[in-house]
OpenMM code with the backbone's topology and positions (N, CA, C; nanometers):
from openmm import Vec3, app, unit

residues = "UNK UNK UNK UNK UNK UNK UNK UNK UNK UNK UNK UNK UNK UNK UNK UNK UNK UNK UNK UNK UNK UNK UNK UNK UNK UNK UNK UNK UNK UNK UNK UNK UNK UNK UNK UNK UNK UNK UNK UNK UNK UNK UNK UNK UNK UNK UNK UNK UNK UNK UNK UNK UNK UNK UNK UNK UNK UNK UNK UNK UNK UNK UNK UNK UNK UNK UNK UNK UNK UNK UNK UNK UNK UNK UNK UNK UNK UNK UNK UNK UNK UNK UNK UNK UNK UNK UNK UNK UNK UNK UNK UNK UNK UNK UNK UNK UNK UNK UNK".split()
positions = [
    Vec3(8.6059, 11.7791, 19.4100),
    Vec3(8.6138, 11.9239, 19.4068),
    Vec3(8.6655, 11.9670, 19.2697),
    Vec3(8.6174, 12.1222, 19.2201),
    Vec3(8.7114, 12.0956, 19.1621),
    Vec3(8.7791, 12.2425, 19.1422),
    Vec3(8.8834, 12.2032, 19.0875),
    Vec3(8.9753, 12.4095, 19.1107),
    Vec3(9.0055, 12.4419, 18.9857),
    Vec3(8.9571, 12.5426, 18.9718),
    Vec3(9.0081, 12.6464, 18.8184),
    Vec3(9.1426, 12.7343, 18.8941),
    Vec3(9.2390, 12.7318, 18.7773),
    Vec3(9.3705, 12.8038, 18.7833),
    Vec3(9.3980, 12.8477, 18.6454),
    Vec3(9.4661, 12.9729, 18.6700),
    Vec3(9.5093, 13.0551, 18.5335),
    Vec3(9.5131, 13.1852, 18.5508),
    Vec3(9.5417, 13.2452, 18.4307),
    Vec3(9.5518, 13.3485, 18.4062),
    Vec3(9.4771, 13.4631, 18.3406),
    Vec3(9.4414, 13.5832, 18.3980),
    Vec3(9.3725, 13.6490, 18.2675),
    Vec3(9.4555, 13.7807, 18.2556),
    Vec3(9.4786, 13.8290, 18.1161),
    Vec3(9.5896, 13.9678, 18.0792),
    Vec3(9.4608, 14.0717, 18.0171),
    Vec3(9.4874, 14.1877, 18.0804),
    Vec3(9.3778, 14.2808, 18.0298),
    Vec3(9.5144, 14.3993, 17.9529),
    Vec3(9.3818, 14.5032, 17.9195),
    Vec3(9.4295, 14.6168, 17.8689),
    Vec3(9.5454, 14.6842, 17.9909),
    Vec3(9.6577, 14.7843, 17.9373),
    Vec3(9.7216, 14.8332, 18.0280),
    Vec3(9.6279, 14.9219, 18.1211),
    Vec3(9.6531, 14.9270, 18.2570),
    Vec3(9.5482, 15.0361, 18.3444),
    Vec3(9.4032, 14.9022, 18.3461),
    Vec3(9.3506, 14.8382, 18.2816),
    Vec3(9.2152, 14.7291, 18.3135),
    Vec3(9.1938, 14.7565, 18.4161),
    Vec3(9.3154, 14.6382, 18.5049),
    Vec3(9.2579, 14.6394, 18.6627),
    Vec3(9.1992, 14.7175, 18.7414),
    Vec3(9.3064, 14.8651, 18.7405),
    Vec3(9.2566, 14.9901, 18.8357),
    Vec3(9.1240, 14.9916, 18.7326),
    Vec3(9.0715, 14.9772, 18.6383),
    Vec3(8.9429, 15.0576, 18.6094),
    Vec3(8.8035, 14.9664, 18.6561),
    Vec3(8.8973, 14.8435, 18.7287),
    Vec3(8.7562, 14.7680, 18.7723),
    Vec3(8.8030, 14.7353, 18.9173),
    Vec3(8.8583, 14.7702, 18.9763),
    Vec3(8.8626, 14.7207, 19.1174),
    Vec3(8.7728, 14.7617, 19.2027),
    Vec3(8.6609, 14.8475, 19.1975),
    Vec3(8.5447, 14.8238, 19.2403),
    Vec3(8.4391, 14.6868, 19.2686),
    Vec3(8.4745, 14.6868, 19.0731),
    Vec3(8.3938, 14.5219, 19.0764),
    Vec3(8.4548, 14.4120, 19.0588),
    Vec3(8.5693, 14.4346, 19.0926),
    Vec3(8.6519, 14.3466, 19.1533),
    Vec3(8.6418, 14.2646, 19.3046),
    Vec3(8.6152, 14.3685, 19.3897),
    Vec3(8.6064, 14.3487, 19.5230),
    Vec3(8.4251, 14.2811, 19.5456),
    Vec3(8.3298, 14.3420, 19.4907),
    Vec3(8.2073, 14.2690, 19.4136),
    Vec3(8.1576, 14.1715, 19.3954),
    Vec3(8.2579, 14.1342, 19.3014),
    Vec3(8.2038, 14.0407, 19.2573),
    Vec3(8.3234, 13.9033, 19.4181),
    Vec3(8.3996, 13.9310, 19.3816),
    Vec3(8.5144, 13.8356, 19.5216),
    Vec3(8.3824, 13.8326, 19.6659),
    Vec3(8.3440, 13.9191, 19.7312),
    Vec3(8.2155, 13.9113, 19.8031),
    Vec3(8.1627, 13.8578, 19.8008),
    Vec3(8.0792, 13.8631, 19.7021),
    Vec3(7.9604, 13.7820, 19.6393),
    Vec3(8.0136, 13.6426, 19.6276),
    Vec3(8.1023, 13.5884, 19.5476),
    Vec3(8.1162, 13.4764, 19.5056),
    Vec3(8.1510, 13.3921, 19.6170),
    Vec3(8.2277, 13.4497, 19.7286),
    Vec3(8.2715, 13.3875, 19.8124),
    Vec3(8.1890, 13.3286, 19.9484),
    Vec3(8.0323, 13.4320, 19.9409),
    Vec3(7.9103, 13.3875, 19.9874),
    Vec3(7.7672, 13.2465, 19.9174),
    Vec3(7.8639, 13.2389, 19.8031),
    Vec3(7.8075, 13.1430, 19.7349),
    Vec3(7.8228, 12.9726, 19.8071),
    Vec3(7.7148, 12.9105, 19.7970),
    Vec3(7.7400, 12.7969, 19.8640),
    Vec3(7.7980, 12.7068, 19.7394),
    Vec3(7.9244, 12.6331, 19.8100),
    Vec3(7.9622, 12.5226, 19.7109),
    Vec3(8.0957, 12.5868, 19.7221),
    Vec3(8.1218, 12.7123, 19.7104),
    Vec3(8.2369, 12.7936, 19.7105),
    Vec3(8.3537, 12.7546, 19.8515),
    Vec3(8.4608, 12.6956, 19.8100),
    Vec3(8.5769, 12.6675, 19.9550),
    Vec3(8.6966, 12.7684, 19.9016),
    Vec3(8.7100, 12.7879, 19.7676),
    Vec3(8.8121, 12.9302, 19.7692),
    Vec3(8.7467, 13.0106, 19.6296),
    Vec3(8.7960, 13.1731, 19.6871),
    Vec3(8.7979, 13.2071, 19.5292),
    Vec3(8.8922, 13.3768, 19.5737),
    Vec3(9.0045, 13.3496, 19.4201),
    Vec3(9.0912, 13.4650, 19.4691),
    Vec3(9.1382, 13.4982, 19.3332),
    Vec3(9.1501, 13.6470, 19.3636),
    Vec3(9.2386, 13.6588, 19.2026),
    Vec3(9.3995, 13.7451, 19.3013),
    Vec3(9.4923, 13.7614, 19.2227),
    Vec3(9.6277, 13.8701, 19.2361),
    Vec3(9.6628, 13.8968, 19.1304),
    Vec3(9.6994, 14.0111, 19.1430),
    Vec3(9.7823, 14.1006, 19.0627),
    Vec3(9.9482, 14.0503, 19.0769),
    Vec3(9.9553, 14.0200, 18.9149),
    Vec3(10.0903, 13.9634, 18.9572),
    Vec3(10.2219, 14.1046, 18.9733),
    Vec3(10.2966, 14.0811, 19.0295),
    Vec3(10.4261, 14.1782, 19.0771),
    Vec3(10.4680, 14.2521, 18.9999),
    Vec3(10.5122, 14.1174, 18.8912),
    Vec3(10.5971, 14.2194, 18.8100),
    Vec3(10.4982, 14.2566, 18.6338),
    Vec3(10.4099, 14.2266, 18.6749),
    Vec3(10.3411, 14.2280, 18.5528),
    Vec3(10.1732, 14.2806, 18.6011),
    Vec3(10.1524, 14.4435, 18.6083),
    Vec3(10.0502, 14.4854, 18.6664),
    Vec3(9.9334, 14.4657, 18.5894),
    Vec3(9.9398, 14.4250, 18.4504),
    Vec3(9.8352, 14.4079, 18.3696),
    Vec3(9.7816, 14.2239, 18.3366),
    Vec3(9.8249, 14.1906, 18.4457),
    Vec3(9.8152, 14.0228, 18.4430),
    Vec3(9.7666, 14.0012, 18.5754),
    Vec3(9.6716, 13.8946, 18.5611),
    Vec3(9.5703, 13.8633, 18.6854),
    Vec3(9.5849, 13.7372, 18.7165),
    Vec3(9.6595, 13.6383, 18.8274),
    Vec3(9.5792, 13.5026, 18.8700),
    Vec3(9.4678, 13.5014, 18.9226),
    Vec3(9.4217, 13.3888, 18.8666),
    Vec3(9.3182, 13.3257, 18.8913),
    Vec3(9.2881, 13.1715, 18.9973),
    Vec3(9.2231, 13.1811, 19.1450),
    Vec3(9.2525, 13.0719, 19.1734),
    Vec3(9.1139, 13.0747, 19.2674),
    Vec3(9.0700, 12.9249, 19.2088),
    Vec3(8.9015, 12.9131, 19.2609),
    Vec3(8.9272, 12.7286, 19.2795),
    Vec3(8.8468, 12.7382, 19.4142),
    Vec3(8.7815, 12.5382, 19.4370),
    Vec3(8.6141, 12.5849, 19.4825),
    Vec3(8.5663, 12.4245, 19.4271),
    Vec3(8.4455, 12.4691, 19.4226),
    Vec3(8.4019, 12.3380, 19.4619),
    Vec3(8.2985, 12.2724, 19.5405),
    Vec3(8.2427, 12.1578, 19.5986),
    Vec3(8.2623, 12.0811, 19.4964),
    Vec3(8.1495, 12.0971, 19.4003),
    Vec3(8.1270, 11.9857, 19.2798),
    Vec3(8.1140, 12.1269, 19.1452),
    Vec3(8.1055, 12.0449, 19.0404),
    Vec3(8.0736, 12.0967, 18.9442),
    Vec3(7.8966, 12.1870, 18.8996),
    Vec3(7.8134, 12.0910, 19.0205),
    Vec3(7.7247, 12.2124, 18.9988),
    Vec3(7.7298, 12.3543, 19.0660),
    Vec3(7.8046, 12.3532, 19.1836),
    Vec3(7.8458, 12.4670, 19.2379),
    Vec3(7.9114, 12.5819, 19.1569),
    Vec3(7.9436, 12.5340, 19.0667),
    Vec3(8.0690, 12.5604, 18.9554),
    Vec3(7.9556, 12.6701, 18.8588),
    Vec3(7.9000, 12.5912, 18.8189),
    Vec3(7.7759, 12.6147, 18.6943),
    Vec3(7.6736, 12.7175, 18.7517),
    Vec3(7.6052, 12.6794, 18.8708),
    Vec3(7.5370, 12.7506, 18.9774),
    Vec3(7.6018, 12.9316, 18.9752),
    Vec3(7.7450, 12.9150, 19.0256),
    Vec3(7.8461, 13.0594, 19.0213),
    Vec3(7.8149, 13.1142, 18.8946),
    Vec3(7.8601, 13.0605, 18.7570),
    Vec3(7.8383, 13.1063, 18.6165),
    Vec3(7.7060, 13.1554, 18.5703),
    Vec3(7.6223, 13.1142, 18.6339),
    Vec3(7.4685, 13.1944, 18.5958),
    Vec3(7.4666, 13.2962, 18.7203),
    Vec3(7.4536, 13.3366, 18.8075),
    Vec3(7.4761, 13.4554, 18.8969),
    Vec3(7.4911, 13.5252, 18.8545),
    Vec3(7.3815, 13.6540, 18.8730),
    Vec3(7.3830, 13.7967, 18.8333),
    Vec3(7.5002, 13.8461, 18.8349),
    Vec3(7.5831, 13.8290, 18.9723),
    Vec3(7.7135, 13.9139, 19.0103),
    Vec3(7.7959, 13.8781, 18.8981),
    Vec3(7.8131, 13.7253, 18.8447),
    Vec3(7.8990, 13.6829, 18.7135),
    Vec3(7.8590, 13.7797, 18.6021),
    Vec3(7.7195, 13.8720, 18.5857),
    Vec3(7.7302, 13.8872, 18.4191),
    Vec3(7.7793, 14.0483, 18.4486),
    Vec3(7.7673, 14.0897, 18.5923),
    Vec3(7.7972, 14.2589, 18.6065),
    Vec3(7.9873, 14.2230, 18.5784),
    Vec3(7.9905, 14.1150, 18.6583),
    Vec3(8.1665, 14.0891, 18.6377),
    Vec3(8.2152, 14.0424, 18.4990),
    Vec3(8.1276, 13.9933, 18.4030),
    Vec3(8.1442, 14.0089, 18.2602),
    Vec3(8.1744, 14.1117, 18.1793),
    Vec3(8.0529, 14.1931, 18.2435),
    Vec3(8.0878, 14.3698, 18.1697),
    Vec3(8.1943, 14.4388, 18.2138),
    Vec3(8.2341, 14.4062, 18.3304),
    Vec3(8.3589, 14.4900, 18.3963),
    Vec3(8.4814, 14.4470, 18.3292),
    Vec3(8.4778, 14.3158, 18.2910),
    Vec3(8.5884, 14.2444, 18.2333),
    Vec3(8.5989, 14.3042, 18.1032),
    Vec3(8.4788, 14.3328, 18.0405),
    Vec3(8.5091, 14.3855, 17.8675),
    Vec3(8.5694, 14.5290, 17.8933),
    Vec3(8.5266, 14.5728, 17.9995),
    Vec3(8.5769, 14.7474, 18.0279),
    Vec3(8.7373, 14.7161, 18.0663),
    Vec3(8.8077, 14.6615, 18.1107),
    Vec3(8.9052, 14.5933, 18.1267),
    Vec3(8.9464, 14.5596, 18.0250),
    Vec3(8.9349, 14.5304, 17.9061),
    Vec3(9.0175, 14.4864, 17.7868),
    Vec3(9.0640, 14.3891, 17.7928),
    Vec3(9.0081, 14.2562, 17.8107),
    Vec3(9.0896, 14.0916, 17.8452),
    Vec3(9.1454, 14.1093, 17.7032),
    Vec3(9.2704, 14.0605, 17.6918),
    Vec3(9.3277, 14.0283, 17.6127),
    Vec3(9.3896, 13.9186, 17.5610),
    Vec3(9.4203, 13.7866, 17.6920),
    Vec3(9.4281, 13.7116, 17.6777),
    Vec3(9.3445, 13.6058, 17.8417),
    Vec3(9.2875, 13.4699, 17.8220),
    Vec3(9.2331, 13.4497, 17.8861),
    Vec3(9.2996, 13.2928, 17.9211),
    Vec3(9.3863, 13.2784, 18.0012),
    Vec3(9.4138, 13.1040, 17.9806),
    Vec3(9.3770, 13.0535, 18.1592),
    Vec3(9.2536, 12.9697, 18.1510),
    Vec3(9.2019, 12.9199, 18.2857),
    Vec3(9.1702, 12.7546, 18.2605),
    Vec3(9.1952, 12.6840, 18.3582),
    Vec3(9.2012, 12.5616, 18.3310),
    Vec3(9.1291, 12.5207, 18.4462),
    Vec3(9.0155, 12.3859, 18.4275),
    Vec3(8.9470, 12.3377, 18.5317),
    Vec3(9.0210, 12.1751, 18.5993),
    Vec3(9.0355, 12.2126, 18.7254),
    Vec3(9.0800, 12.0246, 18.7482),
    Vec3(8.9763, 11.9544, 18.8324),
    Vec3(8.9708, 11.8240, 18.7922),
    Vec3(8.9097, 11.7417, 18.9512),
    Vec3(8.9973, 11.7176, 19.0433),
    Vec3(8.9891, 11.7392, 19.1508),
    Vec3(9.0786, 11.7390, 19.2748),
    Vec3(8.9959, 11.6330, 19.3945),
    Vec3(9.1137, 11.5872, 19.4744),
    Vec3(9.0380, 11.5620, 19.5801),
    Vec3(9.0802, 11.6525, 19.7076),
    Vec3(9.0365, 11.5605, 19.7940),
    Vec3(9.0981, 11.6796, 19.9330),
    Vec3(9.2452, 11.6776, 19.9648),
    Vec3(9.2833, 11.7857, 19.9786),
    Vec3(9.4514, 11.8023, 19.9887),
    Vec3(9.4805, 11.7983, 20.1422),
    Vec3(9.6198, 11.7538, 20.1418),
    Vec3(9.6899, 11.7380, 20.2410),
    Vec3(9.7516, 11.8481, 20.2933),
    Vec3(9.7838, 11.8753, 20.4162),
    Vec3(9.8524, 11.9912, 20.4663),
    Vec3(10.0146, 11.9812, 20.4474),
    Vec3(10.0779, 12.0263, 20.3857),
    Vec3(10.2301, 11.9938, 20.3940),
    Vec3(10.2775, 12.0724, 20.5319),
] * unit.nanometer
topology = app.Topology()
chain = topology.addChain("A")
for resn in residues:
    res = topology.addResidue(resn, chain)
    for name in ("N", "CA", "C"):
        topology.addAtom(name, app.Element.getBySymbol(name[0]), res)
């Protein structure tokens, strides 16, 4: 499997100006086959900062998501958003245990 984690920081106000295609594109992606999570939050104390947290079957599932129409409308929403900083990291995972 494998899971992307991180962060993305937009312009102040970003978020509210895309939470339309926010909710959108989260829909969509989450109807994608290959897809076992995909989530973003708004962190608490920092309203202009986004986690990022996605698992995905294999890596073509991965690649498959990245060409998807819904990915390039969620591209443009992101530039209307003002990313400012972008730090996301991919792992190989296997199957996790329940603590």
């Amino acid at each position: 499997m494998i899971l992307i984690a991180g962060t993305v920081r937009v312009a102040a106000g970003g978020l509210d100006k895309v939470r339309d295609a926010m909710e959108t594109v989260l829909s969509a992606t989450r109807a994608e086959d290959g897809c076992i999570q995909y989530a973003y939050a708004r962190d608490v104390l920092d309203p202009d900062l986004m986690h990022v947290s996605e698992l995905w079957r294999d890596m073509d599932a991965l690649k498959a998501h990245g060409a998807a129409t819904h990915m390039k409308i969620w591209g443009s929403a992101m530039r209307e958003a003002g990313v400012v900083e972008r730090d996301l990291k991919w792992y190989e995972v296997g199957e996790g245990t329940p603590l």
